[in-house]
C-alpha positions as CSV (number, residue, x, y, z in Angstrom):
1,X,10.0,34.6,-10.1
2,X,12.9,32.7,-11.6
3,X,13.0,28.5,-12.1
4,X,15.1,28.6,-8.9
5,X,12.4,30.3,-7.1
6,X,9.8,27.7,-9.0
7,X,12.0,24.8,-7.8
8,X,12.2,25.4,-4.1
9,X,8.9,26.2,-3.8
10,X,7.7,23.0,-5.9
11,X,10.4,20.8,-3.7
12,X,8.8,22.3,-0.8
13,X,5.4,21.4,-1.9
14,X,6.2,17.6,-2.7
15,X,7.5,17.5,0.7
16,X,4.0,18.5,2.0
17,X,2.6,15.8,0.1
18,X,5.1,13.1,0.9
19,X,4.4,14.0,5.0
20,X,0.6,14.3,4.8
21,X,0.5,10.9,2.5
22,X,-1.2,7.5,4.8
23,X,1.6,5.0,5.7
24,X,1.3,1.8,5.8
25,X,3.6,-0.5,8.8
26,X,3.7,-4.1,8.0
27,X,4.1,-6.2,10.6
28,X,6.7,-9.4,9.8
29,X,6.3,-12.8,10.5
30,X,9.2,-14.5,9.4
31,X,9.8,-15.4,12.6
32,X,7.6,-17.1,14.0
33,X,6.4,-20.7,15.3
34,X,4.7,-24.2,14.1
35,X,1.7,-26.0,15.8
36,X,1.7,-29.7,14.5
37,X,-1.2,-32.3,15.2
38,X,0.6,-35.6,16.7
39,X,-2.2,-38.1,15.1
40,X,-3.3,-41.0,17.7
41,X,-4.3,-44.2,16.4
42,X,-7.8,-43.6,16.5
43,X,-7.4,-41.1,14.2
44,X,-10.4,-41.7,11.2
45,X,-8.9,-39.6,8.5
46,X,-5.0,-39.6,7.9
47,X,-5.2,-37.2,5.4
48,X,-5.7,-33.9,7.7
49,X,-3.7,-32.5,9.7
50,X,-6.3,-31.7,12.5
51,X,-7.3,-34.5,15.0
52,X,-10.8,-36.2,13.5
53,X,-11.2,-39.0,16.4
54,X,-13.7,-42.4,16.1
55,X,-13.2,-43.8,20.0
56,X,-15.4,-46.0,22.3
57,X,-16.9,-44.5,25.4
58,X,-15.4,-43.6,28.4
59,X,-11.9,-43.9,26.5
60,X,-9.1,-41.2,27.1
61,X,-7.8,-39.7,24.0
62,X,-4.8,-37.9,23.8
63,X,-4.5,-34.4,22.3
64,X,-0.6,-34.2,21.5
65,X,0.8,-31.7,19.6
66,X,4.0,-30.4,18.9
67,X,5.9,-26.7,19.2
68,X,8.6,-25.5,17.6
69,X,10.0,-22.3,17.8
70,X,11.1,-21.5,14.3
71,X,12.2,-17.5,15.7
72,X,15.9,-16.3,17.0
73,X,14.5,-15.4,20.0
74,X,12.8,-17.0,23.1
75,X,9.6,-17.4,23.0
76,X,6.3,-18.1,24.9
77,X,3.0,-19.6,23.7
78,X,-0.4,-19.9,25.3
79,X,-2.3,-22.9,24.6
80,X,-6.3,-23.4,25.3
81,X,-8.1,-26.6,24.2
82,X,-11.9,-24.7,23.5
83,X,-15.5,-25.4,22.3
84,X,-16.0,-24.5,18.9
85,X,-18.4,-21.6,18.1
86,X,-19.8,-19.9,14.8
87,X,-18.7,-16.2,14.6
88,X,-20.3,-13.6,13.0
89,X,-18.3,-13.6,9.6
90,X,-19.6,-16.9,9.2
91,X,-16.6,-19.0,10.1
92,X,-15.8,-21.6,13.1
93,X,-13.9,-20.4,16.0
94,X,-12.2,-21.4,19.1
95,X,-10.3,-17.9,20.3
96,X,-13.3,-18.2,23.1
97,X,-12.4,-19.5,26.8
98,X,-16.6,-20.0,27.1
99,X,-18.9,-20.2,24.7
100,X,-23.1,-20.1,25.0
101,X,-24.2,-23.5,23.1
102,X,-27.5,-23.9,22.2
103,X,-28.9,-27.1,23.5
104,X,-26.3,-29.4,23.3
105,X,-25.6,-31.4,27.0
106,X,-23.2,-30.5,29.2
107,X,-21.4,-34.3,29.0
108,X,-21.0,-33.5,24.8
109,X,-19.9,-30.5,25.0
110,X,-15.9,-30.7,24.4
111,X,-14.8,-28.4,27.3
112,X,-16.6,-30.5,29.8
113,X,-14.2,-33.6,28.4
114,X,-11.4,-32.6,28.9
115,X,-9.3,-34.0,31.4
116,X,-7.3,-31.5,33.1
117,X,-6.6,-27.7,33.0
118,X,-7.4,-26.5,29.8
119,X,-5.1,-24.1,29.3
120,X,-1.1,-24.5,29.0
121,X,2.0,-22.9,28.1
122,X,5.6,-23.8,26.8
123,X,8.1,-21.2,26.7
124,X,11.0,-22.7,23.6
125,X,15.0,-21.4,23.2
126,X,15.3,-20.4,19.8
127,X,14.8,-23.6,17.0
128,X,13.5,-25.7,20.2
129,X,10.5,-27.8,20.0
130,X,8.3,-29.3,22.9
131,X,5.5,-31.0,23.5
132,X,2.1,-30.1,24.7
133,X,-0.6,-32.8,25.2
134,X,-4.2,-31.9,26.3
135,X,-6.4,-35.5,27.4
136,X,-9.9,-35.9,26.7
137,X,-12.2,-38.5,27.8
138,X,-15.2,-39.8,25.5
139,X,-18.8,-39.7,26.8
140,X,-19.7,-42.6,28.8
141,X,-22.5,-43.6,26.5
142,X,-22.6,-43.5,22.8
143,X,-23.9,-40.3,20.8
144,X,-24.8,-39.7,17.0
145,X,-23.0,-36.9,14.8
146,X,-19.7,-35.1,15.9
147,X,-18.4,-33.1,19.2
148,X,-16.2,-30.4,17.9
149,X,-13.9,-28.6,19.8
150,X,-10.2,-26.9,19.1
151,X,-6.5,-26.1,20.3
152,X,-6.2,-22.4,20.2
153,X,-2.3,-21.3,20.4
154,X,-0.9,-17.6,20.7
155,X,2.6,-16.4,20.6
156,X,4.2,-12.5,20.7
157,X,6.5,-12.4,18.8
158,X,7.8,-9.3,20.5
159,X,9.0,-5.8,18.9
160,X,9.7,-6.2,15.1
161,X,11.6,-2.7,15.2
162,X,8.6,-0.6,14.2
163,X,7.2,-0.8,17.7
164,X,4.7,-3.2,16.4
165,X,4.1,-6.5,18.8
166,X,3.2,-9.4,16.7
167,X,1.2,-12.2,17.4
168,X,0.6,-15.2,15.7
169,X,-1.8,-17.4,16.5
170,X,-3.2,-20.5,15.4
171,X,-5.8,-23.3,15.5
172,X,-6.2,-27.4,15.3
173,X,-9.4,-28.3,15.0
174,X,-10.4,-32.0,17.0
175,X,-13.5,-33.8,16.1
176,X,-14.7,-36.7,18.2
177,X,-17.2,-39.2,16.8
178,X,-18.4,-42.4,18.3
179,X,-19.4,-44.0,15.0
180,X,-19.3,-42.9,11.3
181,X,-23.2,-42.4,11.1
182,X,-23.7,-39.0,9.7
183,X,-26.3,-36.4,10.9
184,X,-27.3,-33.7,8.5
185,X,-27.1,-30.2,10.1
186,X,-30.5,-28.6,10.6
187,X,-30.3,-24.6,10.1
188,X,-33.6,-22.6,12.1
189,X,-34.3,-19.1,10.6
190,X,-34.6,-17.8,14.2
191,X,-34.9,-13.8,14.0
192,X,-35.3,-10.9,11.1
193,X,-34.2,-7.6,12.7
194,X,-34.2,-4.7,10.0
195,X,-30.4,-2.4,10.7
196,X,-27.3,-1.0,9.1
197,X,-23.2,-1.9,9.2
198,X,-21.0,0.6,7.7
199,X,-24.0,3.3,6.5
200,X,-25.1,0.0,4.5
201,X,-29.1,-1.1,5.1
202,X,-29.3,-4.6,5.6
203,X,-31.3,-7.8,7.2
204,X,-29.6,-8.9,10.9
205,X,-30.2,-13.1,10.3
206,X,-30.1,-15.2,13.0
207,X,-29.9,-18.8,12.3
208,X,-29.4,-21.9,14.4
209,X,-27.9,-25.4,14.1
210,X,-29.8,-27.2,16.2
211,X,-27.9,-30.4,15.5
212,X,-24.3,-32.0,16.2
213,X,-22.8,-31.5,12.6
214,X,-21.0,-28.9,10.7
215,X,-22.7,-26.7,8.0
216,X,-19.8,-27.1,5.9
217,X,-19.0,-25.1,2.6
218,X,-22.5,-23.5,3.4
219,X,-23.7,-20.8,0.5
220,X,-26.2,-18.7,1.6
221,X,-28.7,-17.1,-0.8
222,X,-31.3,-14.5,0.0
223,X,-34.2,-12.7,-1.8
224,X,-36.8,-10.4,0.0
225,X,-40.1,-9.7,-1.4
226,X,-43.2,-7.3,0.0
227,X,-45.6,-9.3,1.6
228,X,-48.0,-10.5,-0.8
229,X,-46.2,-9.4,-3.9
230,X,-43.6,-11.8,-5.8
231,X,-41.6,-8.8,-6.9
232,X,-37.8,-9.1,-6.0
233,X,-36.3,-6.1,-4.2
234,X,-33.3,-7.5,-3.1
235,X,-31.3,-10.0,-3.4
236,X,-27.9,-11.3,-2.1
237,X,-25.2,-14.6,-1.9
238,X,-22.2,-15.2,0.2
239,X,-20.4,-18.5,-0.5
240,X,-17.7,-21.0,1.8
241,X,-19.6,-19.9,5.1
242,X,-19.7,-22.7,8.4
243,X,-21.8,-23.6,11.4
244,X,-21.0,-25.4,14.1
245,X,-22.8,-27.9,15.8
246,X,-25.5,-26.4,18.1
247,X,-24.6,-22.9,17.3
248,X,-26.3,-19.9,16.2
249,X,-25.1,-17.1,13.1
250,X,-25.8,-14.0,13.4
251,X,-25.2,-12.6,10.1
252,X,-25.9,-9.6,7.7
253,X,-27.2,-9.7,4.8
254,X,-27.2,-6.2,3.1
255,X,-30.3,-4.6,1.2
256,X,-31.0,-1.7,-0.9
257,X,-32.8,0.5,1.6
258,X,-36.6,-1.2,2.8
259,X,-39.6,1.7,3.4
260,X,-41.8,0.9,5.9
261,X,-43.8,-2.5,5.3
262,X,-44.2,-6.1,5.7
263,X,-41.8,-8.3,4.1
264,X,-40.8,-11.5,3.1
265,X,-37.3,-12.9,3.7
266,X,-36.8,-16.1,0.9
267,X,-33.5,-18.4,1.7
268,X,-31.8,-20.7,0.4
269,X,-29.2,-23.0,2.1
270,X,-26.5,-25.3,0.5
271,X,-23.9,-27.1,2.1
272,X,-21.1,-30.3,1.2
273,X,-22.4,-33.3,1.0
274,X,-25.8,-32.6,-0.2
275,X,-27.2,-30.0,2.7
276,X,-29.7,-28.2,1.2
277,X,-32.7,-25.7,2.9
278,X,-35.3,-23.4,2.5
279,X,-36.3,-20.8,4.7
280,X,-38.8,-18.4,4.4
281,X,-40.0,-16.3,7.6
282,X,-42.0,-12.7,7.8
283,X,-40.4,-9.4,9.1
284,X,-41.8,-5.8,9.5
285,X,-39.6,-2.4,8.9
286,X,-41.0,0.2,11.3
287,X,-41.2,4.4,10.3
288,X,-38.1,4.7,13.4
289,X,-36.1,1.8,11.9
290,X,-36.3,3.3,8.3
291,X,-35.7,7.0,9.2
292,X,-32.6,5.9,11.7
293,X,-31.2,4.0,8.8
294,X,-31.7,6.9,6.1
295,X,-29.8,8.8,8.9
296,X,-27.0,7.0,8.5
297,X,-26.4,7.1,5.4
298,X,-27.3,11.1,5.0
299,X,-24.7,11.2,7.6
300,X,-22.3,9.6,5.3
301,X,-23.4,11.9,1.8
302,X,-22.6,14.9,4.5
303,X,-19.1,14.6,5.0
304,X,-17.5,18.1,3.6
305,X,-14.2,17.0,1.7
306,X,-14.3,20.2,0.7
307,X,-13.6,21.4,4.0
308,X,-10.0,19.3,4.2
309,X,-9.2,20.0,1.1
310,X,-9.8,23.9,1.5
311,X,-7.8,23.8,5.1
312,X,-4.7,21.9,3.7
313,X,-4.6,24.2,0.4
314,X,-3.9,26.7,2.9
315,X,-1.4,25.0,4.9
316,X,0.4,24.2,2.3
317,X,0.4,28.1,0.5
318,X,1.3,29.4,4.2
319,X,4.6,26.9,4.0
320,X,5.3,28.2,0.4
321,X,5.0,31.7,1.3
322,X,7.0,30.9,3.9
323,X,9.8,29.4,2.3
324,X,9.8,32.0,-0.7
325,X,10.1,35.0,2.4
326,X,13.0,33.0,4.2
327,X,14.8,32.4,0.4
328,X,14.1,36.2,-0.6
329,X,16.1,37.3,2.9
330,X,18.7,34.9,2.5
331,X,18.2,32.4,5.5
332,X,18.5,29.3,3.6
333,X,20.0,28.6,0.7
334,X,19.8,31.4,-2.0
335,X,22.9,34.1,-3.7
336,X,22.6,36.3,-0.7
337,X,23.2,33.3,2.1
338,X,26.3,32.7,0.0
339,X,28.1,35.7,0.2
């Protein structure tokens, strides 16, 4: 076989790869929108751009913020003034319409203040801005800590010529405080469940604010031991984790594989300004939770590549072959398709 031969074939072959390679579609934002926090004067911190309110009871506080449509196009967004909840990354959210609080009352919880409907939505011409103002009134006696709530906003952004919708959305947080008197957060280790994510073995921790503050900057730190023994045999840290107030985390902490036992689960809590916890609480790994968990991850080690590899070696020698028939009777290309 000649280098023309070679070089049709090896084209051929590159193409194969090219096609059967993963792409990737980026969606773009460029155009998009800007939520902006209009601060009231009973703002307590001017130097955030979220609203952090200190007002007397039964007052109503306004929630303004402004839109602006920064796209070339028309464009919609949804507003929601929600409760604030932890999600199970570890991070305060408010993409929820209701949310299950732990014990907090009804009259401090942030939905129940709002004045109003709680959802809203502007539609803005290209470069137009409106505004949007949600009302909320205080409690009508005074409470210690913090009530923490949030404007939820989501735009789509419509087709961005891939036949990808975008949407963009974004939060403001809004804190409402009677007085400045801190409460420090207090974290419950509620529940140890023994389980997996991804094939990995892990710990499913539940833990519980029971009290109206954030766990802020929270690192989490745990060590489990066999009950009895002071061995480590396994250990994990996650840092810049949050709580809200009266809220529950359910979180995984991963672990080399347990074998049926007792155990021992050791943690450690930190948090801004000068949280700080230990935990400790007993949990048991059953035969069935073991074995279902070595399951998975035999399931995993079981996966033939060899397989895929095998069947596209022979998809791409069948295109070759072919391409080297079709060239050697002169359909494409090739001295005899000249003449």
């Amino acid at each position: 076989m000649d280098k023309r031969k070679w070089g049709l074939i090896s084209t051929v072959l590159l193409g194969m790869v090219a096609v059967l390679a993963p792409q990737s579609v980026q969606a773009k934002t460029s155009n998009s929108y800007t939520l902006t926090a209009q601060l009231p004067p009973t703002q307590t911190n001017q130097q955030v751009t979220y609203f952090d309110l200190t007002a007397a009871e039964n007052s109503i506080q306004p929630l303004a913020v402004a839109v602006h449509n920064t796209s070339q196009q028309q464009l919609t967004v949804k507003l929601a003034a929600n409760d604030a909840y932890t999600a199970n990354n570890g991070l305060i959210a408010y993409d929820r319409a209701t949310v299950k609080s732990l014990s907090a009352p009804q009259s401090l919880r942030f939905s129940q203040l709002v004045q109003g409907k709680r959802a809203q939505s502007v539609t803005l011409a290209a470069g137009e801005t409106k505004q949007v103002t949600f009302k909320v009134k205080m409690p009508d006696a005074p409470f210690s800590g913090l009530i923490l709530g949030g404007i939820r906003s989501v735009a789509a952004l419509g087709d961005d010529g891939n036949n990808v919708q975008n949407k963009v959305a974004y939060n403001l947080s809004v804190v409402l405080r009677h007085s400045a008197t801190p409460v420090l957060p207090q974290v419950k280790l509620a529940r140890i469940l023994p389980g997996s994510r991804l094939a990995k073995s892990g710990l499913l921790v539940r833990l519980r604010n029971s009290k109206p503050n954030i766990v802020s900057q929270m690192t989490f730190k745990g060590t489990v031991t066999q009950l009895g023994k002071a061995k480590v045999l396994s250990t994990y840290k996650q840092q810049e984790l949050q709580m809200a107030p009266y809220s529950e985390l359910n979180y995984f902490m991963p672990t080399k594989l347990l074998q049926p036992g007792n155990y021992v689960l050791h943690l450690q809590l930190t948090g801004r300004d000068g949280y700080a916890q230990t935990l400790t609480k007993r949990f048991h790994v059953d035969k069935g939770q073991q074995i279902s968990m070595n399951d998975q991850k035999k399931a995993v080690a079981k996966t033939n590549w060899w397989l895929y590899i095998g069947i596209g070696a022979v998809v791409v020698l069948a295109v070759a072959g072919a391409t080297y028939w079709a060239y050697r009777k002169g359909r494409i290309g090739g001295p005899r398709h000249r003449k």
